[in-house]
N, C-alpha and C positions, 0 to 999 in steps of 0.2 A: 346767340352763339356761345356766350360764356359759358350758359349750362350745360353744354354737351361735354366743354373741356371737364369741369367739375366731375361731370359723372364720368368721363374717361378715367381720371386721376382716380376714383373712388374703384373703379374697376379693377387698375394696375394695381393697386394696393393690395384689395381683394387680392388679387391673383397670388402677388407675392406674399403676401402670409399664407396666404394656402400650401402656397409649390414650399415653402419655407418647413409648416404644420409637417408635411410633410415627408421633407428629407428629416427632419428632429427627429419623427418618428420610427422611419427606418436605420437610424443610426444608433438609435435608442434598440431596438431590436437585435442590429447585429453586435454590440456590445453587451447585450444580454447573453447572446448566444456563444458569443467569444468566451464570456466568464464564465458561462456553463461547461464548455469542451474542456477550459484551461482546468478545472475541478475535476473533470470526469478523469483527464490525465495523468494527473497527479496522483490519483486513487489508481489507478492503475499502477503507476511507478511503483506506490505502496506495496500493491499484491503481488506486484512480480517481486521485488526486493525481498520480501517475505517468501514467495515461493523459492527465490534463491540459495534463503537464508538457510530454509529447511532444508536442501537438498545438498547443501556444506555440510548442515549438522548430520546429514546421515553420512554422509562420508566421512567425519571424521570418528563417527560414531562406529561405523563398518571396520575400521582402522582402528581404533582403540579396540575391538573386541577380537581384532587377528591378532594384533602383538601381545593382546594380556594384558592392556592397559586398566581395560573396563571387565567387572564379570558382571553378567546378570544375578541380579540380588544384592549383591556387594557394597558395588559404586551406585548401582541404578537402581532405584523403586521406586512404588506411584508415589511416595511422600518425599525423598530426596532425588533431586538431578543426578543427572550424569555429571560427575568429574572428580577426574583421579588429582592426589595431593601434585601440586605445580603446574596446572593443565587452567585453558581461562574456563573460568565458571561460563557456562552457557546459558544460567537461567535469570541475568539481571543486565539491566542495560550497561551496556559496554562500549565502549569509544570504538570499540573496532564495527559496531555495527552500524547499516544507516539507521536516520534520522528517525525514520517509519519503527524501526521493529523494537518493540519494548522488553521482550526477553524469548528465548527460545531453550524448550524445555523437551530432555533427552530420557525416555523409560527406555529398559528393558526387562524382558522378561523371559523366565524357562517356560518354553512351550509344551507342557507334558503332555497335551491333550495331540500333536505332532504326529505321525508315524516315520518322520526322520528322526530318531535321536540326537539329542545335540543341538537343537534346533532354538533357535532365541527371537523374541520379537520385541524389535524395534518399534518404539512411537516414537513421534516428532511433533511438537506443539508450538507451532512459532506464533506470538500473539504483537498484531503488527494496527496499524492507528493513522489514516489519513493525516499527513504532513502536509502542510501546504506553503512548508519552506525550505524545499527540497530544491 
């Protein structure tokens, strides 16, 4: 009789390391899977703030070129930003911006090739960087 308890006992054990092996292993899994989403997230948060960012800058852009703040050529070309003297520079990181976005860069330019006259184009370059302490 004692050897059957022996191999019972050897059995339970078994058992529970197994059923053990493998809850580790599914926890192990969905904690991978949790830090994967919590990343993809967060890159997300980036793009959108980023997308946001630009579509401020064209508004204030749109707005600085109705009052006469901005002209095309002037304040704007492809080697200098947009910004008029007492205006926040746009192109360096700024306290006002989130975490993510590293500077956000304002052309414009005379459309001459246009059959509007008058016509100006706008670029928006917002260069923005997965934060992951946001």
């Amino acid at each position: 009789m004692p050897k059957r308890k022996n191999r019972d006992k050897a059995t339970a054990l078994f058992l529970v390391l197994a059923i053990l092996f493998v809850v580790v292993a599914l926890a192990n899994m969905i904690l991978s899977f949790m830090h994967s989403q919590s990343r993809f997230t967060h890159h997300e948060v980036s793009r959108i703030q980023a997308y946001y960012a630009a579509q401020a800058a064209m508004n204030y852009a749109l707005e600085k070129l109705r009052t006469g703040g901005w002209k095309a050529g002037e304040n704007c070309t492809e080697v200098s930003p947009c910004h008029a003297p007492g205006d926040i520079p746009l192109d360096y990181n700024n306290t006002f911006y989130p975490p993510s976005i590293n500077y956000i860069n304002v052309t414009i330019a005379n459309q001459t090739n246009s059959p509007i006259t008058g016509t100006n184009q706008v670029n928006i370059t917002v260069d923005y960087q997965y934060s992951p302490t946001l």
